[in-house]
C-alpha positions as CSV (number, residue, x, y, z in Angstrom):
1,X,0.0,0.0,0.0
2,X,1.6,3.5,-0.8
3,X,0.0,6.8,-0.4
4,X,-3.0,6.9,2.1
5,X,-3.4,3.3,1.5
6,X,-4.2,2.6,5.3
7,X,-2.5,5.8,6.4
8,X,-4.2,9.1,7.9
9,X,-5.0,12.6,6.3
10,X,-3.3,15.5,7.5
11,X,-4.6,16.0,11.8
12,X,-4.2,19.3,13.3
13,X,-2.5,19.9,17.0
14,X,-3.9,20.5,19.9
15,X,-5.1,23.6,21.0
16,X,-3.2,25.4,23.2
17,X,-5.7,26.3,26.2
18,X,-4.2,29.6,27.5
19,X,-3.9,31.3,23.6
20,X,-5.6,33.1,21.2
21,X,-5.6,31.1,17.3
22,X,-6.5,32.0,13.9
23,X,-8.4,29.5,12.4
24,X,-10.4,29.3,8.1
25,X,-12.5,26.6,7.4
26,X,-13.0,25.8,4.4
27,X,-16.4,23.5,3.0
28,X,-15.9,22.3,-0.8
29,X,-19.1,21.4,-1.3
30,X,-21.2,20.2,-4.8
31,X,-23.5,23.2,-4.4
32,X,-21.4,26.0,-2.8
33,X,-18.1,26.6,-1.6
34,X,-17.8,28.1,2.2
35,X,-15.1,30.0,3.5
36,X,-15.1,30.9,7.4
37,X,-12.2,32.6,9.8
38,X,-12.0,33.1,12.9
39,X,-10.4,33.7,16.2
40,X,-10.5,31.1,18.7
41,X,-10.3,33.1,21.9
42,X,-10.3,30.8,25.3
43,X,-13.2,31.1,27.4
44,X,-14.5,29.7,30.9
45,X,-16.1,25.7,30.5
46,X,-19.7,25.8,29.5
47,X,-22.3,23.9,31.3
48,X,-24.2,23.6,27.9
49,X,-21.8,23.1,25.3
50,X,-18.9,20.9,26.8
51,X,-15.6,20.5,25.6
52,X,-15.4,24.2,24.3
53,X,-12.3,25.7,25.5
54,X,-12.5,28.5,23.4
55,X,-15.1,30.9,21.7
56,X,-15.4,31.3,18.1
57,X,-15.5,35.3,16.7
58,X,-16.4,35.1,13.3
59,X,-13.7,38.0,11.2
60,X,-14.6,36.6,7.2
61,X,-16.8,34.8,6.0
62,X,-17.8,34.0,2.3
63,X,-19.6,31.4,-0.2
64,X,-20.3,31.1,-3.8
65,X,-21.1,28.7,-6.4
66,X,-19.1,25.5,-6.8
67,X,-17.6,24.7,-9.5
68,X,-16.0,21.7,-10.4
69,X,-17.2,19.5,-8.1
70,X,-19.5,16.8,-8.2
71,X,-21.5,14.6,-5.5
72,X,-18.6,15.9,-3.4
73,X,-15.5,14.8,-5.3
74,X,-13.8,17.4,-7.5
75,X,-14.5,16.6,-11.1
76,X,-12.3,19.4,-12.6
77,X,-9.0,20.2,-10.9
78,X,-8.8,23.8,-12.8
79,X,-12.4,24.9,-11.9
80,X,-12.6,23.8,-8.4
81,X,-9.2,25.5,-7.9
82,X,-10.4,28.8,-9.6
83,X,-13.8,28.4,-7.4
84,X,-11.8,27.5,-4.2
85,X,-9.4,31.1,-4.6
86,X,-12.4,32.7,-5.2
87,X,-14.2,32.1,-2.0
88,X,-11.1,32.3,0.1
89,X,-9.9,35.8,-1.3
90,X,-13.5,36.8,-0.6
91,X,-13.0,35.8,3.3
92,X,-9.3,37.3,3.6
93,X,-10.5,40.7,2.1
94,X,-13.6,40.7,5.1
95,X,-11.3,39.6,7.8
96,X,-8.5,41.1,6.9
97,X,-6.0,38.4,7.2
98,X,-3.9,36.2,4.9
99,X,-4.6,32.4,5.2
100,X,-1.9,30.1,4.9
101,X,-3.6,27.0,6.3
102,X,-7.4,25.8,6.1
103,X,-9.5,22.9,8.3
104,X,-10.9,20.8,5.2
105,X,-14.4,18.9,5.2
106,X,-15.1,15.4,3.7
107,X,-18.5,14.5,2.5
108,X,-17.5,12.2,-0.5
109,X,-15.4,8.6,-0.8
110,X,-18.0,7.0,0.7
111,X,-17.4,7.6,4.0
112,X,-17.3,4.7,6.5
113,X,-17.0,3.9,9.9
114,X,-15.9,0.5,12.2
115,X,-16.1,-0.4,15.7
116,X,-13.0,-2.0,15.8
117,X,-11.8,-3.8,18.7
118,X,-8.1,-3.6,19.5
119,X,-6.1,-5.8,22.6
120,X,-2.6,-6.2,23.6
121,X,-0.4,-8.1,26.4
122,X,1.0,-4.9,28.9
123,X,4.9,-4.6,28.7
124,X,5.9,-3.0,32.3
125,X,2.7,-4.5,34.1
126,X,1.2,-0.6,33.9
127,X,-0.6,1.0,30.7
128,X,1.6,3.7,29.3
129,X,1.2,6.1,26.5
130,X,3.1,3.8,24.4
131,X,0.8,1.1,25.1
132,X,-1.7,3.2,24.4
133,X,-0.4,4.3,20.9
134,X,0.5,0.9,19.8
135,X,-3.2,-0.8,20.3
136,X,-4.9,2.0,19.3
137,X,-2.9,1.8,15.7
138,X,-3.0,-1.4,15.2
139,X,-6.3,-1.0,15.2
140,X,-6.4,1.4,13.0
141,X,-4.7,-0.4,10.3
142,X,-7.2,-3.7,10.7
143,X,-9.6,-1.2,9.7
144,X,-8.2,0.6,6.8
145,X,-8.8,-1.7,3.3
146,X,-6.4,-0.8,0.3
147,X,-7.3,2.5,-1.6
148,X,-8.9,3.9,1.6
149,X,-7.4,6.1,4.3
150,X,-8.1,7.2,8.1
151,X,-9.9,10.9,8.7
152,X,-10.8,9.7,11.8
153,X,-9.4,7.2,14.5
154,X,-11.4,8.1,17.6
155,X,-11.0,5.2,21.1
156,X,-14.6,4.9,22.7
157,X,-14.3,2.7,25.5
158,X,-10.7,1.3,27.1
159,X,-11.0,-2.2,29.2
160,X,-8.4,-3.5,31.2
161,X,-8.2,-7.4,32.0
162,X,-11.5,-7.8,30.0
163,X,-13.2,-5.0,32.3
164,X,-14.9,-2.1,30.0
165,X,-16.0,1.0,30.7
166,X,-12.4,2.1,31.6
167,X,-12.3,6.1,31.1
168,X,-8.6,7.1,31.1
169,X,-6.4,4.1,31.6
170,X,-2.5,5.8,32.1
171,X,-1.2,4.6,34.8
172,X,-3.3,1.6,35.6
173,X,-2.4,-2.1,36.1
174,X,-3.5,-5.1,34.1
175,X,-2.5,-8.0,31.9
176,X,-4.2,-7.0,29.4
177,X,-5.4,-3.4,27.8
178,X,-8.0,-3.5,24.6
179,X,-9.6,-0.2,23.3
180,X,-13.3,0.0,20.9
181,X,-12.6,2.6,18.6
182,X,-14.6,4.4,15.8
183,X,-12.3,4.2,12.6
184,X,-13.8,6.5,9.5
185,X,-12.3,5.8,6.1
186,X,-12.6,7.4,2.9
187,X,-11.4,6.3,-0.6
188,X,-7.8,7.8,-1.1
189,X,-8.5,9.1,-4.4
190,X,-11.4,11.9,-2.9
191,X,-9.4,12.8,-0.2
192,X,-6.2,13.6,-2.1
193,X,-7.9,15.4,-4.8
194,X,-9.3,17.3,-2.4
195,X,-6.3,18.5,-1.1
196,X,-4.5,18.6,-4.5
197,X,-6.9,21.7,-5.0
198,X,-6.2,23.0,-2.1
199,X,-2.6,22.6,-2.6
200,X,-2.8,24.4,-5.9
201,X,-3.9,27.9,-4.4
202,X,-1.0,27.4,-2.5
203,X,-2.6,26.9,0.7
204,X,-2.0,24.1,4.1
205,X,-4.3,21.7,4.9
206,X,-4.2,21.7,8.2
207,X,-6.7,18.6,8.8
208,X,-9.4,17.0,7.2
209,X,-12.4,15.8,8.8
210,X,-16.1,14.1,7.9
211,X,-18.5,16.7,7.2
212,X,-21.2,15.0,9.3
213,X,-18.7,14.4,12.2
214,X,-18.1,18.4,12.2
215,X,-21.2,19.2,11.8
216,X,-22.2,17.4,15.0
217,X,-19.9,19.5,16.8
218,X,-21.6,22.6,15.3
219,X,-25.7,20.9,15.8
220,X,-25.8,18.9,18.5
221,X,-26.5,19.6,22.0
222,X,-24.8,17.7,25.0
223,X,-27.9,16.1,26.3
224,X,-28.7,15.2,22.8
225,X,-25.1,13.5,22.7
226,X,-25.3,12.0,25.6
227,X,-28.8,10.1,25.2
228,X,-27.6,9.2,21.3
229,X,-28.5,10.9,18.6
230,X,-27.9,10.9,14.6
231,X,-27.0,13.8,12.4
232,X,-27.9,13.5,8.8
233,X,-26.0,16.3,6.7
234,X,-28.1,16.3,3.9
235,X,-25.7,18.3,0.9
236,X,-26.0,19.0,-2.4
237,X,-24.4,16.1,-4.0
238,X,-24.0,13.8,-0.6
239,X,-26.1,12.5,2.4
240,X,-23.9,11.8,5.4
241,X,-24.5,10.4,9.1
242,X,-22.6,10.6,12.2
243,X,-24.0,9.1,15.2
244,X,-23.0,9.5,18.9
245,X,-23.8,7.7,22.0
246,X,-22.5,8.0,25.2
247,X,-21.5,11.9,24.3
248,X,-19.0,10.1,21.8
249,X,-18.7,9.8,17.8
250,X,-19.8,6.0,17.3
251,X,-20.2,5.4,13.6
252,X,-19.8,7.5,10.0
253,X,-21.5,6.5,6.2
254,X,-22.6,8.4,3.7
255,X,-23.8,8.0,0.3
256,X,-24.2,10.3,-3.2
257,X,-28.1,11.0,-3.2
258,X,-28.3,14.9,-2.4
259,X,-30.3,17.9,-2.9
260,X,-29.1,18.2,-6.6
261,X,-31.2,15.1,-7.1
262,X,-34.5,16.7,-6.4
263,X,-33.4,19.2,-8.6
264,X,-32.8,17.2,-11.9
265,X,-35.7,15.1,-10.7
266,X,-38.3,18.6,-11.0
267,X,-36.2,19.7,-14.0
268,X,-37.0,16.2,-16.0
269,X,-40.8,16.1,-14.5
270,X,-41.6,19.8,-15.3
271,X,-39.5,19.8,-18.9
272,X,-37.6,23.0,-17.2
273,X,-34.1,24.0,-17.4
274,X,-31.8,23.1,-14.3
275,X,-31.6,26.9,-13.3
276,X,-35.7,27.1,-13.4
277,X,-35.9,23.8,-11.5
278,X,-33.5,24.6,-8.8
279,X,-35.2,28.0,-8.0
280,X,-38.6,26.2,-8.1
281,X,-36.9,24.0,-5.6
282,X,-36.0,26.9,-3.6
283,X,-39.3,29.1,-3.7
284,X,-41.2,26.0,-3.6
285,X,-39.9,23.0,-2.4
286,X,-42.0,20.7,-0.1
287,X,-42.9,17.3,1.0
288,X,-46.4,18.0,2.0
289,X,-49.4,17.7,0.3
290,X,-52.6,19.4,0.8
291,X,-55.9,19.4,-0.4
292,X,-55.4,23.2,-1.9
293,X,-52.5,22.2,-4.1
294,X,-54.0,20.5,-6.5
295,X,-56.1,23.9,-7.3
296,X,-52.8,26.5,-6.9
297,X,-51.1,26.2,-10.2
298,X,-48.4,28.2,-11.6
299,X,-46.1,28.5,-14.5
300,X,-42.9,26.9,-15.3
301,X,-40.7,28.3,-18.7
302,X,-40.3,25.4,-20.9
303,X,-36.5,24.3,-21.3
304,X,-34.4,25.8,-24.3
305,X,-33.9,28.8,-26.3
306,X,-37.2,29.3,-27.8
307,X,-39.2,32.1,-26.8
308,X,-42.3,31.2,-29.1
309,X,-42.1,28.0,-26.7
310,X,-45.2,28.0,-24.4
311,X,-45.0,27.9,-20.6
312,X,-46.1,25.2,-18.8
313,X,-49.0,25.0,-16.4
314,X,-48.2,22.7,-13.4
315,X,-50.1,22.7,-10.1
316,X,-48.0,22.9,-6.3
317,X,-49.1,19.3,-5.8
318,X,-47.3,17.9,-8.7
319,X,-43.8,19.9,-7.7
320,X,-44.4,18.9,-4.1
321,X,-45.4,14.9,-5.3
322,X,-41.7,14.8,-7.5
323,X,-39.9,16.6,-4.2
324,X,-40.9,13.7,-1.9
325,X,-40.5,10.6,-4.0
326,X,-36.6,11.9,-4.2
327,X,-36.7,13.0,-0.4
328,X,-38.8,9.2,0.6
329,X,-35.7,7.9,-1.0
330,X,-33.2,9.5,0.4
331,X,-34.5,8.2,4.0
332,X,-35.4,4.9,3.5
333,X,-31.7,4.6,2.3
334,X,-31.0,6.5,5.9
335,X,-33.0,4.6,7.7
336,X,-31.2,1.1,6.5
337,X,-27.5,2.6,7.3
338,X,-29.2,3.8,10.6
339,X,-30.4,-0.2,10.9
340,X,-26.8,-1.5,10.6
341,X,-25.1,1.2,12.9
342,X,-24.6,1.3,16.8
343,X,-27.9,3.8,16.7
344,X,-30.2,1.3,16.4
345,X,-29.3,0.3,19.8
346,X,-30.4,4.0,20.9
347,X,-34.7,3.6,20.8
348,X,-34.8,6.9,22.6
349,X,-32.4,8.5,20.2
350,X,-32.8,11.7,17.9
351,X,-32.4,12.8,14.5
352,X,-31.1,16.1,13.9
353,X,-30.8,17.3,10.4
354,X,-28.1,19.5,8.8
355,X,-27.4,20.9,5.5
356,X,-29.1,23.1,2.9
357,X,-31.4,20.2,1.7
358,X,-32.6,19.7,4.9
359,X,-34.5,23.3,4.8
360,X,-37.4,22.1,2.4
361,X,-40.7,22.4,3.5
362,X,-41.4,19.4,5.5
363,X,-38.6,17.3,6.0
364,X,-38.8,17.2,9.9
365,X,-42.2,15.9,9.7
366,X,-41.2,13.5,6.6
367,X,-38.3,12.2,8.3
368,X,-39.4,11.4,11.7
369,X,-42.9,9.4,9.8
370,X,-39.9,6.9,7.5
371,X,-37.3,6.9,10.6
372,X,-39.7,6.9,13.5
373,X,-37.7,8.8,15.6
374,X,-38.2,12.2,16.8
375,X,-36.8,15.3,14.2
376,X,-35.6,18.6,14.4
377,X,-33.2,21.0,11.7
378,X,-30.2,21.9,13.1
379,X,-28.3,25.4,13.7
380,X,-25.0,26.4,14.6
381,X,-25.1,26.6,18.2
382,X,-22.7,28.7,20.8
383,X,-21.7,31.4,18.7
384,X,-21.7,34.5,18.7
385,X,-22.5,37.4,15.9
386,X,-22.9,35.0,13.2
387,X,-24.4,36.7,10.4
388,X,-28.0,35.6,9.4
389,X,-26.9,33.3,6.4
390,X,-24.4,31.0,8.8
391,X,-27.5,30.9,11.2
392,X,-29.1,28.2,8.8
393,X,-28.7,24.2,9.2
394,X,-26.4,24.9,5.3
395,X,-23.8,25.9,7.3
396,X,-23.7,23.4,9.9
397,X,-20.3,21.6,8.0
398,X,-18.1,25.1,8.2
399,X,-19.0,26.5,11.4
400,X,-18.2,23.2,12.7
401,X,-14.5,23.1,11.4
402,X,-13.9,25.8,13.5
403,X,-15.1,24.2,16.3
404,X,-13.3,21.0,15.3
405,X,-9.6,21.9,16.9
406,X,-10.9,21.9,20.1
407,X,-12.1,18.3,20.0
408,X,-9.2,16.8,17.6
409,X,-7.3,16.1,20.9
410,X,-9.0,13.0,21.2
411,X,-8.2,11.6,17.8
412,X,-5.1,9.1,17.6
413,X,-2.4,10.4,15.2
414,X,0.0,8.1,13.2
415,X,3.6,9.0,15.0
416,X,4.8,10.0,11.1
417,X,2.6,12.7,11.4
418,X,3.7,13.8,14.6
419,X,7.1,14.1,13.1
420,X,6.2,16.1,10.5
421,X,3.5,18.9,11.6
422,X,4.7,22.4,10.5
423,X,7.3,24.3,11.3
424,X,7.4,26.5,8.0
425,X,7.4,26.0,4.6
426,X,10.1,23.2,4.6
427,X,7.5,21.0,6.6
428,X,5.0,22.1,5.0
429,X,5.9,21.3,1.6
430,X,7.4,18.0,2.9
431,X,4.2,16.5,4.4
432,X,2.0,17.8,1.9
433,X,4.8,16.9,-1.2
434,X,4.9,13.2,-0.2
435,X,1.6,12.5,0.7
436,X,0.7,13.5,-2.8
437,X,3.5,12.6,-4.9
438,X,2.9,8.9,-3.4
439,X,-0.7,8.7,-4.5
440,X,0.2,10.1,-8.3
């Protein structure tokens, strides 16, 4: 295996709990591209939001139209790069800074995660960091198949001589140490395309992490956490799921069914162009029928170039019947990852919905009928001045990469990496470099 082949993606460092740190996220998704910086300023621990060391002050913030990127995976190296410089120039000029590294979402390689369970005989009859380190990546690798690579290696639960439930085990004696951990692969080829872009406008990636993962740490409540819960980032081009229990990341998958799909879906049914379909969507998207519909009609331009071409007349209910076939879909196909994951051990757990498909009309209701679990759209919560556009579940992905830093600390990281974080552009060039050039 060369390349990512069973390896990880770049992991950022820890944050340093006494400082001040500039931080740009960057989201490349199939329907926009999102830009957010920010200072990470610390603050006292919250009794709502834990693990928050810092606050988040929001200093730039941009998003435009994607381009060259498709069902998450970039589809054209020269438009995605142009799209990409774009929307982080945008952010620079509002904040007033110059980025030189970004935190990079995931949502394509279909994403998966493992409950893998890792043991090993202790050396010096205590467990030691090193013990730690060495079960933890062995694990790691018996997770990670050829052409995939590690965003995430994340330890649950430790056990000690068979005993689980073991919190923090340094220092502790036993025979023998195991770890569960939640592993989350991604095909090697998304990921380092990915960052090839990013590479291109001459930028770090500083870390990469799954999209529904992050935006957890943007959505979710602690209680919500705690008591087990699913987030289902709905995208453009990608539906992703993260799932906690126990106040912990459990499980990942995703798949390419998006937002875009309803789109092309009301473009075919209605004989309208993609633009005409997608603000249709927008205006008048819905998953709910009602006996009024059928009598509210309203005209859609025909697709093409001919003016002489007439208009057609098409009532709400028919939009709103071709939404939810798409949308039904999209759920059941939730609802059978949901089956095979460690939520369906959660009866009491909730669904929280992310990402710019997830504002139609509806979809709470829809979603909690074909999952039979209780519903809500997520927001970004715990911070401060966002402006009115970041306030929506579409930005749940971004506004979680900032938050992200705080929680990568828990994450086990290759010791190669370790070696080779920053220092300037030497290191830079020489992680990024060969992590690419071994891939190509």
């Amino acid at each position: 295996m060369s390349g990512l082949d069973g390896g990880q993606t770049p992991k950022t460092r820890q944050m340093p709990p006494n400082k001040t740190a500039l931080v740009a996220a960057l989201d490349i998704g199939t329907s926009k591209i999102a830009c957010l910086i920010a200072r990470l300023k610390p603050c006292p621990p919250s009794d709502s939001l834990r693990g928050r060391t810092h606050a988040v002050e929001l200093i730039g913030i941009s998003h435009i139209q994607s381009r060259g990127v498709k069902a998450g995976a970039v589809s054209d190296l020269n438009e995605c790069e142009q799209a990409v410089r774009q929307a982080v120039a945008i952010a620079e000029r509002m904040a007033k800074v110059r980025v030189e590294s970004v935190l990079l979402s995931v949502s394509s390689g279909r994403l998966s995660g493992q409950l893998i369970e890792a043991s090993s005989e202790i050396r010096n009859g205590a467990v030691g960091p090193s013990d730690i380190g060495r079960v933890v990546s062995a694990g790691m690798h018996h997770a990670t198949a050829p052409g995939r690579t590690v965003l995430h290696a994340l330890p649950v639960n430790y056990s000690l001589d068979g005993v689980k439930g073991i919190r923090d085990p340094n220092g502790m004696v036993a025979r023998q140490f195991g770890v569960d951990m939640n592993v989350v692969t991604a095909d090697a080829s998304a990921a380092k395309n990915l960052m090839l872009v990013v590479e291109r406008c001459h930028l770090n990636v500083e870390a990469m992490a799954a999209s529904p993962y992050v935006a957890g740490l943007s959505v979710l409540t602690d209680d919500e956490a705690d008591l087990g819960a699913a987030v289902i980032e709905m995208g453009a081009g990608t539906t992703t799921i993260a799932t906690y229990s126990g106040g912990q990341f459990v499980h990942a998958s995703g798949f390419a069914l998006g937002g875009q799909h309803v789109t092309m879906d009301l473009a075919r049914g209605l004989g309208a162009c993609i633009a005409d379909a997608e603000r249709i969507k927008t205006l008048y998207g819905t998953v709910l029928t009602g006996g009024s519909d059928a009598r509210e009609v309203m005209s859609v331009p025909a697709a093409g170039d001919h003016d002489r071409d007439t208009p057609q007349i098409v009532s709400r209910a028919t939009i709103a019947n071709i939404v939810r076939q798409r949308v039904e879909e999209t759920f059941e196909m939730v609802r059978d990852r949901l089956a095979d994951s460690p939520f369906a051990a959660e009866p009491q757990g909730r669904i929280v919905l992310s990402g710019g498909a997830s504002q139609l009309t509806g979809i709470p209701e829809l979603a909690s009928q074909i999952l039979g679990r209780p519903v809500r759209v997520g927001r970004p919560l715990g911070f401060g001045r966002l402006p009115n556009m970041a306030k929506t579940a579409s930005f749940a992905v971004p506004a979680g990469l900032l938050v992200y830093p705080q929680f990568a600390h828990l994450e086990h990281v290759e010791p190669r990496h370790t070696r080779q974080v920053m220092t300037g552009t030497t290191g830079y060039f020489g992680k990024v470099g060969r992590w690419l050039r071994e891939g190509f």
